[in-house]
C-alpha positions, 0 to 999 in steps of 0.5 A: 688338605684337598686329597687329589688322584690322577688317571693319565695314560701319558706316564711322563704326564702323569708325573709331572702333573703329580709333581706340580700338584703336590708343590700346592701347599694345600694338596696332596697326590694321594694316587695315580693311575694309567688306565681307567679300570685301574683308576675306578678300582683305586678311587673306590678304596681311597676316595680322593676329594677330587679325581683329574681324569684323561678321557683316553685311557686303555680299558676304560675311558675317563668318560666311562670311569664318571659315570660308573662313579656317578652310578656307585654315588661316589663322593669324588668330584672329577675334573676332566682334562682332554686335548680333545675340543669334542663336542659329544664328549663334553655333552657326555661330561656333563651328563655325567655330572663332571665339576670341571672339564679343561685343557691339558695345556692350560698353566698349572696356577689355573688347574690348582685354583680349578681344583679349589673351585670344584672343592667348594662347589663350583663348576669349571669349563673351559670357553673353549670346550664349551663352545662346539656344543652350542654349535653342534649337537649329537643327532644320534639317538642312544640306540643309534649310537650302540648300533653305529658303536657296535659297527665302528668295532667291525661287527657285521649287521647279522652279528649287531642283530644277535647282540642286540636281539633286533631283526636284521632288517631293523638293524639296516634301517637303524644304518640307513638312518645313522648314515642318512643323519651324518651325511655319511657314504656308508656305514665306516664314514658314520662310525669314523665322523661320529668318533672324530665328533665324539658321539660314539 
């Protein structure tokens, strides 16, 4: 019996998924959950065989739940499920070793066989997630992405200087540069072109 948990912010979603999933005759729904702090706690404890994660959840991202369960070795697989063909957020996926990565709006038959694929070692992508990433890459360094990241959220460059013990004219040439890179005006149309893209 394959062991699932789902982390979805959409609660009508979240049921229906759950439902649908629990028809399989060889899977069980062991757990749910609406957001991403909830669903790391509650992946911990029951060590579901394979977790279905949104990327956008309150709290903690689907993305940010991967990583910290990379970083605490644990033994889930997980399967992303987004409506957001971006490319930063498949790369961020991928490095942070996901099995499978799809779309909300495929058939329920080809998330199952997914999820049995993902049990027996195999990777899923869906070719249309898959593709941007070709075309595109992130030209933000990470250092880039936390200032940009720190910005986006209104911070003011005196403020990102403090946070990050940098001098103020290092954080606007850190600016200068992230702007420069996005084709961007100024610094809130590189925040709202890197979000969109999914590389902040």
């Amino acid at each position: 019996m394959i062991r699932l948990f789902i982390a979805e912010d959409q609660r009508m979603l979240l049921s229906a998924l759950g439902s649908l999933l629990d028809l399989e005759t060889d899977m069980k729904v062991i757990g749910q959950a609406t957001s991403g702090e909830e669903a790391l706690k509650a992946i911990l404890e029951l060590e579901p065989d394979v977790c279905l994660m949104d990327i956008e959840m309150p709290v903690m991202n689907g993305l940010e739940v991967a990583e910290e369960l990379v970083r605490r070795s644990s033994v889930s697989k997980v399967i992303i499920l987004t409506t957001f063909a971006r490319p930063g957020y498949f790369e961020r996926a991928v490095k942070a070793g996901v099995q499978g990565y799809l779309l909300k709006d495929g058939e329920i038959d080809e998330l199952a066989d997914a999820i049995r694929k993902v049990v027996n070692g195999k990777r899923i992508f869906s070719p249309e997630l898959t593709v941007n990433v070709f075309r595109e890459e992130n030209p933000l360094t990470p250092k880039e992405q936390e200032i940009l990241k720190l910005a986006a959220l209104g911070k003011t460059t005196k403020e990102i200087t403090k946070e990050l013990y940098l001098s103020s004219g290092t954080v606007r040439n850190y600016i200068s540069e992230i702007i420069h890179k996005l084709g961007a005006k100024n610094r809130t149309e590189a925040a709202s072109i890197a979000e969109k893209k999914g590389w902040i």
